[in-house]
N, C-alpha and C positions, 0 to 999 in steps of 0.2 A: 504493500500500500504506500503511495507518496504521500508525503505529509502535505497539510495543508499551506505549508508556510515555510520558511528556512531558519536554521541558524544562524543567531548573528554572535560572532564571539570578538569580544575587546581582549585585546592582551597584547602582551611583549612578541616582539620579531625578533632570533638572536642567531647570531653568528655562534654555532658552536666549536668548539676546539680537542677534542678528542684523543685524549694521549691513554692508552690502552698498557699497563703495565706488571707484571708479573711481582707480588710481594710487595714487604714496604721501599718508600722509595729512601736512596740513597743519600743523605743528607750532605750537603759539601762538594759531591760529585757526581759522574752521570747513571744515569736509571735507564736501564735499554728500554723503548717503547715502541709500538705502531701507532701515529699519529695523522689522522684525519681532523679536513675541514669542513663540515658538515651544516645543513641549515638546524636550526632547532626554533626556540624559547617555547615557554607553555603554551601560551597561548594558539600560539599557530600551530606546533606538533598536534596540540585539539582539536583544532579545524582539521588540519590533515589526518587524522584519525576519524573524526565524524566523516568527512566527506566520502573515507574507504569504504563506507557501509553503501551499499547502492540504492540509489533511491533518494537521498539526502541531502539537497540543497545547502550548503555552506559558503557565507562569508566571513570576514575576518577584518574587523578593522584595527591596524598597527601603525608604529612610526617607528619609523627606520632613516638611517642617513644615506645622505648621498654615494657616499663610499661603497653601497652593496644593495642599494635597492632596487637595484636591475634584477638581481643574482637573486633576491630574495620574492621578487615578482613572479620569475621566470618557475623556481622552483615550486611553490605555492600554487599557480596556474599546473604548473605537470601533476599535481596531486588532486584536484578538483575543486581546489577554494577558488573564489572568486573575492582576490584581495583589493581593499583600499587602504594603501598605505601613504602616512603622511610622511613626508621628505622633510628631516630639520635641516635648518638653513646649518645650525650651527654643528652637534653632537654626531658621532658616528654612531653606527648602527653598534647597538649591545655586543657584547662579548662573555660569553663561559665558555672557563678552560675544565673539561673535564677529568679529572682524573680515575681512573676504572680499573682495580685489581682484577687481574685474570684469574683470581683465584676462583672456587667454586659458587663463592656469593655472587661474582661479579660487584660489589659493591664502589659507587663512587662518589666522589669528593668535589664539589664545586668551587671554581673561583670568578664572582660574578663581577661583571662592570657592565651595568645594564642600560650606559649610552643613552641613545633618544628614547630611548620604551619608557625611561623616567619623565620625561619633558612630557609627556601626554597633556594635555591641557582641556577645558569643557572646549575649548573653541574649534578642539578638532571633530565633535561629537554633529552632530547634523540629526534632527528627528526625524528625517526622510531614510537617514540608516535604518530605520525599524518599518519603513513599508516591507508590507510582503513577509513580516517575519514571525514567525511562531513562538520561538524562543532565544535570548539574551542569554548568552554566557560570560560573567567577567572571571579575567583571570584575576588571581589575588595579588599577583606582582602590582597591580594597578593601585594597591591600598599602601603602598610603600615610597611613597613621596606624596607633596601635599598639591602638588599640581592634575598629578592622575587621583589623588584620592577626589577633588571640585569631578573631574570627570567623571564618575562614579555614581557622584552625586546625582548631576546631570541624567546620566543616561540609566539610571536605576527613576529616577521621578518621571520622567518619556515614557520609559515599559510600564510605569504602573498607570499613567494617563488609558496608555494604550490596551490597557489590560492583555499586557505580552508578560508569561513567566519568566522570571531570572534564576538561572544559576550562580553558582560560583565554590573555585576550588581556593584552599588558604595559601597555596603555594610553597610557600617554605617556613619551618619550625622556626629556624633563624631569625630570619625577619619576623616572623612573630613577638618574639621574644622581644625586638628592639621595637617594633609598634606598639606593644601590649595587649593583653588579653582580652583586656573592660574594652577598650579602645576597637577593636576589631569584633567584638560582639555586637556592638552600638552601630556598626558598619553595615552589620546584616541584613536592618531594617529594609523588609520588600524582595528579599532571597526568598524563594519557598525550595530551593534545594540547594544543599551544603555536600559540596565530595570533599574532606580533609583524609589525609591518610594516616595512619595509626597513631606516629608521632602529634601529628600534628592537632587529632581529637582528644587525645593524652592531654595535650600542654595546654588545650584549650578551656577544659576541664577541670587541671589537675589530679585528674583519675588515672591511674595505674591500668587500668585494664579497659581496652578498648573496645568491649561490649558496654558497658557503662558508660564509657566518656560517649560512644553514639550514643545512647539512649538519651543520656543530659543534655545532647547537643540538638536533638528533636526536638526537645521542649522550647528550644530557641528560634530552630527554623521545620516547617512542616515536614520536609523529608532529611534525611541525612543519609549518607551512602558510602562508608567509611574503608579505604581503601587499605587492605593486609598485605600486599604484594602476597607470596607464598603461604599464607592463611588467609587466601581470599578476601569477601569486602562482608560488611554488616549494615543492613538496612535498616532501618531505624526508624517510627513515626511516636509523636505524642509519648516520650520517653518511654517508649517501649522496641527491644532490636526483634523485628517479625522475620526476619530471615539473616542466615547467617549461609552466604555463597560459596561454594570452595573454588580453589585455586583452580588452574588447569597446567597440567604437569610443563615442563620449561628447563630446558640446558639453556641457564643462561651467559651470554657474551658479553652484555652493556645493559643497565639496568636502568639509562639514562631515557628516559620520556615515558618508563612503562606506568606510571600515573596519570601521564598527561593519554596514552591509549585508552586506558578505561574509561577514561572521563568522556575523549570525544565519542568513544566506541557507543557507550551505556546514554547519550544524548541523544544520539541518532537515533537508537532504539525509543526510546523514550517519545521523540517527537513523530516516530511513525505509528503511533498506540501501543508501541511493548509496555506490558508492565512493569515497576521497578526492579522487582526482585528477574525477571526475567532479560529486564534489560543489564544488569547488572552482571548476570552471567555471560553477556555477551562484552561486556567491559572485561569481564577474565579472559575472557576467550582473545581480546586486541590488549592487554597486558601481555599475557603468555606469547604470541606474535612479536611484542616490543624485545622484551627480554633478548629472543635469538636475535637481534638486530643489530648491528652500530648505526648509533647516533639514536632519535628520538622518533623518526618522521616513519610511516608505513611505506612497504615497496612501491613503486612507481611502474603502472606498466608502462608495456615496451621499452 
């Protein structure tokens, strides 16, 4: 079934940096690695992950510098978004360097410089962005400066004029921690769906155990949809977790975007009438997919 409407996702455009390395690394001296230059940020690996679902209208509005927003139009177009990207006169386009143990976790390390994705501003916001549209996804990078958080503002007050639903995922524990917790719940107002991942329902919380910290997190926002990586996700309504998804099995290479997969995966389901917990399972199913990947983005045919 095609939905009636498209995705619209706000977030960061980023240049990723991919340094793939076996153990810890060697302080003082060199650390053998395989290093790619890959597209990413949350935001967009979202859209590129909604968009792999067939059927699902996606766009993506970003800001990017001059420096790579050819490169970042061009890739974005090969994946099925249909991007509008704002050009800063001044900032270059975002930058994470990733660091990714080859070990059996694949586990890795971010080093962020988030460039124009920060400069977001309301004035790049247009309530013509929301014709045609079903549902609003923000990314949470967007709550981490005070020029993207006005935009926020903005375009969360449009979707509820419009009566269009808003997501949004909290991005990173990190930046949490330096926004704050009261601070970032007070932000919510007008989300009626919350994807945080384990850490980050945790911290949001203060609860130890990420059946609870969803359930608490319900009572904040209507749904909640709490991402486990390798113990799957927890659904959550009215402080209660009604389902608890399992993983799906994964040799993982790079462990970089398999959140922002679920997220766009389990939207698309979502906006073409899947249920949550069933859309959810299709979020595991574009996690596990992410996992055997480098870098964040889904294949690209041809």
């Amino acid at each position: 079934m095609r939905p009636d409407g498209a995705l619209l996702v706000v977030g960061d455009v980023i240049t990723d940096v991919v340094a793939r390395h076996r153990g810890p690394l060697a302080a003082g001296t060199d650390t053998a690695a395989t290093i790619r230059t890959v597209p990413g940020g949350a935001g967009a690996n979202v859209a590129c992950w909604a968009a792999h679902r067939s059927g699902t209208e996606v766009r993506l509005l970003g800001r990017v510098g001059s420096d790579s927003a050819a490169w970042h139009e061009r890739e974005l177009v090969a994946c099925g978004v249909r991007p509008r990207l704002v050009v800063d006169p001044e900032a270059p386009t975002g930058t994470v360097i990733c660091l990714v143990d080859t070990g059996a976790a694949a586990e890795r390390t971010f080093l962020t410089d988030s460039g124009a994705a920060l400069r977001f501003a309301p004035e790049d916001w247009s309530d013509a962005l929301l014709d045609g549209v079903a549902r609003l996804h923000l990314s949470g990078y967007l709550l981490f400066s005070e020029p993207s958080r006005a935009l926020v503002a903005v375009a969360l007050a449009a979707a509820r004029a419009r009566g269009v639903p808003v997501s949004m995922d909290p991005a990173s524990a990190g930046f949490l921690v330096e926004l704050g917790v009261d601070r970032f719940l007070t932000l919510l107002e007008g989300v009626d769906v919350l994807l945080p991942s384990r850490d980050e329902a945790c911290l949001l919380t203060g609860l130890p155990d990420a059946a609870d910290a969803a359930a608490k997190l319900s009572r904040h926002v209507p749904l909640v949809v709490a991402k486990q990586g390798a113990q799957g996700a927890l659904v959550a309504r009215s402080g209660i977790v009604v389902a608890h998804v399992p993983a799906v099995p994964a040799t993982p290479r790079d462990t970089t975007g398999a959140g922002d997969a679920f997220t766009g995966a389990f939207l698309a389901a979502l906006l073409t009438g899947t249920g949550p917990v069933a859309a959810a399972a299709e979020g595991c199913r574009a996690g596990a997919a992410a996992v055997e990947r480098v870098g964040g983005r889904p294949p690209v045919a041809g």
